[in-house]
C-alpha positions as CSV (number, residue, x, y, z in Angstrom):
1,X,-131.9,-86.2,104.9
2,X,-128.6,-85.2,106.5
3,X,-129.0,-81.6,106.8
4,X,-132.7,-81.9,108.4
5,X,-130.8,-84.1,111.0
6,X,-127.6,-82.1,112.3
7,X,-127.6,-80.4,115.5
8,X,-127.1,-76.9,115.4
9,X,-122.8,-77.7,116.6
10,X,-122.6,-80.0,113.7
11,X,-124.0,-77.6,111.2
12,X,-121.8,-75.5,112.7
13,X,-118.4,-78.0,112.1
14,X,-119.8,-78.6,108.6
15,X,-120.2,-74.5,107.2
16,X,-116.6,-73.9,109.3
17,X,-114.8,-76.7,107.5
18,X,-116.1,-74.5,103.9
19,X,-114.0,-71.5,105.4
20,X,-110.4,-71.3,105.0
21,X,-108.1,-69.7,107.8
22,X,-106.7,-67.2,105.4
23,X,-107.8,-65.6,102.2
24,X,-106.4,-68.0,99.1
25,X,-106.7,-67.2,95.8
26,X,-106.8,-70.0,92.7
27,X,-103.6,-68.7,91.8
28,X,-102.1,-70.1,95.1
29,X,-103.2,-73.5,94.9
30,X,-101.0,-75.7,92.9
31,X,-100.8,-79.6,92.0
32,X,-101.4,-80.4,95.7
33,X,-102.3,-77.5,98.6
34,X,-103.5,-77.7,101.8
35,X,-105.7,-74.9,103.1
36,X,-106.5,-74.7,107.0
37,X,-109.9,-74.5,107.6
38,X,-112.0,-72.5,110.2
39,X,-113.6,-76.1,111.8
40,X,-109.8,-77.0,112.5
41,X,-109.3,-79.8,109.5
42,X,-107.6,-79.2,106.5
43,X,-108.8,-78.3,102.7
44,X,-107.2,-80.6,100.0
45,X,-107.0,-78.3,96.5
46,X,-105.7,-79.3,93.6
47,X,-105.2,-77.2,90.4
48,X,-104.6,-78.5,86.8
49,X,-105.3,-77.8,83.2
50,X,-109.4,-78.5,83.9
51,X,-109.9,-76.3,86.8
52,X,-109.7,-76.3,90.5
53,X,-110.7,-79.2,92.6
54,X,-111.5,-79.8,96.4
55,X,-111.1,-82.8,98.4
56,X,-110.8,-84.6,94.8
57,X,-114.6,-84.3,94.2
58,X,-116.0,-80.5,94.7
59,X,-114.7,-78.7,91.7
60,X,-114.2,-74.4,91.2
61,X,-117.2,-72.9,89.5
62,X,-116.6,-69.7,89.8
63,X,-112.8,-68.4,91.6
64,X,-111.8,-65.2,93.2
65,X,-114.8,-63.3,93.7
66,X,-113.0,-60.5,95.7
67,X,-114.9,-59.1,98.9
68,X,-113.6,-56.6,101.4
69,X,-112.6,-59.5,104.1
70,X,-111.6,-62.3,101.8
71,X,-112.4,-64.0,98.7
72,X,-114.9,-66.1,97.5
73,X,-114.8,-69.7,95.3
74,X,-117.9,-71.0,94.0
75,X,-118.1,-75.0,94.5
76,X,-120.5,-77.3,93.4
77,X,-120.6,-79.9,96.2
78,X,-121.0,-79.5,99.7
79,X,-117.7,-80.5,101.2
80,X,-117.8,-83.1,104.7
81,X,-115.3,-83.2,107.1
82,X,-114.3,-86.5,108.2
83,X,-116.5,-86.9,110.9
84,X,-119.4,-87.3,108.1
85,X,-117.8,-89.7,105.7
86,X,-116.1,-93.3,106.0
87,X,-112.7,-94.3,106.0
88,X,-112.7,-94.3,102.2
89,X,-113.9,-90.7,102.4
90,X,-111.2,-89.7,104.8
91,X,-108.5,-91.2,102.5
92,X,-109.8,-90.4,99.1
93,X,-109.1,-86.2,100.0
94,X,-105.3,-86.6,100.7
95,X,-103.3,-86.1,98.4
96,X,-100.6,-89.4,100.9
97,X,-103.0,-91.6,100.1
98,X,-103.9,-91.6,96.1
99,X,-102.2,-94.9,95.7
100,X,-103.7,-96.8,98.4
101,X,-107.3,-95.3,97.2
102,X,-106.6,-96.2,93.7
103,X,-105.9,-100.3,95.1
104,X,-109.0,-100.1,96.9
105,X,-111.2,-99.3,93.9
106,X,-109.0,-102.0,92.2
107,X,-109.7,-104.7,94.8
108,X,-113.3,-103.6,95.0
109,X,-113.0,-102.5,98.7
110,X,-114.6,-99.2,98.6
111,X,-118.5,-100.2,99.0
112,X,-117.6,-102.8,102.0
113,X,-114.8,-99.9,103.5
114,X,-117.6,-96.9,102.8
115,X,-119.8,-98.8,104.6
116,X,-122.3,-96.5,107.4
117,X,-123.2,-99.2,109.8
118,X,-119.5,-100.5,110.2
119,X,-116.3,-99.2,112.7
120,X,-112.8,-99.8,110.9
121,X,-109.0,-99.3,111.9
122,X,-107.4,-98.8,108.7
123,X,-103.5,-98.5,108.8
124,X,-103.3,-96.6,105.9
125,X,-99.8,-97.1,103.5
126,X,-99.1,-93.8,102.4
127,X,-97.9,-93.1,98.5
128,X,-94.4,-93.6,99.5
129,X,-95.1,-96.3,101.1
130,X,-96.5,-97.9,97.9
131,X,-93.5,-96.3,96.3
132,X,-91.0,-99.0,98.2
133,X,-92.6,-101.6,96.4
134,X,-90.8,-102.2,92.9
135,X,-93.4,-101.6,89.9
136,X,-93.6,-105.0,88.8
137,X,-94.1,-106.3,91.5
138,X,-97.2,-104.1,92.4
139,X,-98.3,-104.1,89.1
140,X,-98.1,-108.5,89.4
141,X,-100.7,-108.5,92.3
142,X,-104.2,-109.6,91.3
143,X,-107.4,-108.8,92.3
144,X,-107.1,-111.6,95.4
145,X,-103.3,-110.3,95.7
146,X,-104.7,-106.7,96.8
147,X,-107.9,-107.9,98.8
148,X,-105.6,-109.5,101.1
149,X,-102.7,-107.3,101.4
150,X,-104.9,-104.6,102.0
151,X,-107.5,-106.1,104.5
152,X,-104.5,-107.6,106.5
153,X,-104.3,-103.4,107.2
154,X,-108.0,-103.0,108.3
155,X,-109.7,-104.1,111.6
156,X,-113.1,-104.5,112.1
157,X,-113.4,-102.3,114.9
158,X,-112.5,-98.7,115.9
159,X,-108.9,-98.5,117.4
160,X,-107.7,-94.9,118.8
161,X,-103.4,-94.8,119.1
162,X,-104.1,-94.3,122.6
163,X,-106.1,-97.9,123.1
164,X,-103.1,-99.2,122.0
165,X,-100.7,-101.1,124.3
166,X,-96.5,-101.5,123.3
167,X,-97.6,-105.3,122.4
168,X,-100.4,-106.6,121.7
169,X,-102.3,-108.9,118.8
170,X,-105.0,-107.3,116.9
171,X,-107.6,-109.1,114.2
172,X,-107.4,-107.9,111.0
173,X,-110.1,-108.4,108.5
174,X,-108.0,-110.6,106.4
């Protein structure tokens, strides 16, 4: 039902984000590249031993189908820029945030973060964030342990950077 309800400027955002700023070839794209896109967000690749993937779920079909102004990779999902997805979405294509992605599957957060009807302010801990923590330690939390460390970095409402004063308190979901 999605595509029957775009506007004609959101179709628009959606085929621009499938077209990359400059012509890339598979052999460019290594563990972790970032293509510009047309629609002004970025492309997440990653190549490995299995193929090429995009945004961590649309993978290569078919790569480097050479045409006269660029080249062509065959992908079998259509890819959504951020504007279409949730917060879990957003996070789950960049390649900062695998760790903190890989806790919220662990905490069984991504159905309640994913969630449509709901507005979220997630300060997102990137990988080396995570990385600060000694091993043991993260690898001691349990299930509770991560549900509140990581909902103590979510609020329940949309905050931009520029609604947000030098001081201030702020209600977290934890």
């Amino acid at each position: 039902g999605l595509l029957a309800s775009l506007t004609i400027e959101e179709l628009t955002t959606i085929l621009l984000y499938h077209v990359a700023e400059d012509e890339t070839f598979a052999s460019a794209i290594g563990a972790e590249t970032t293509i510009a896109s047309l629609s002004g967000e970025n492309i997440y690749a990653s190549a490995s031993e299995s193929g090429v993937a995009i945004n961590g779920t649309a993978n290569v079909a078919t790569a480097d189908v050479d045409v006269s102004n660029g080249v062509i990779h065959a992908i079998d999902k259509v890819l959504l820029p951020d504007a279409f997805g949730s917060v879990v979405d957003a996070a789950s294509k960049r390649f900062v945030f695998s760790t903190l992605v890989q806790l919220i599957i662990d905490a069984q957060l991504a159905n309640i973060l994913a969630d449509p009807n709901a507005s979220y302010t997630v300060f997102a801990p990137t990988n080396d964030a995570f990385a600060k923590i000694p091993e043991e330690v993260l690898n001691s939390f349990t299930t509770q342990d991560l549900v509140n460390i990581l909902t103590y970095h979510v609020l329940d409402t949309q905050v931009l950077a520029g609604d947000l004063s030098p001081t201030q308190d702020v209600v977290t979901l934890n």
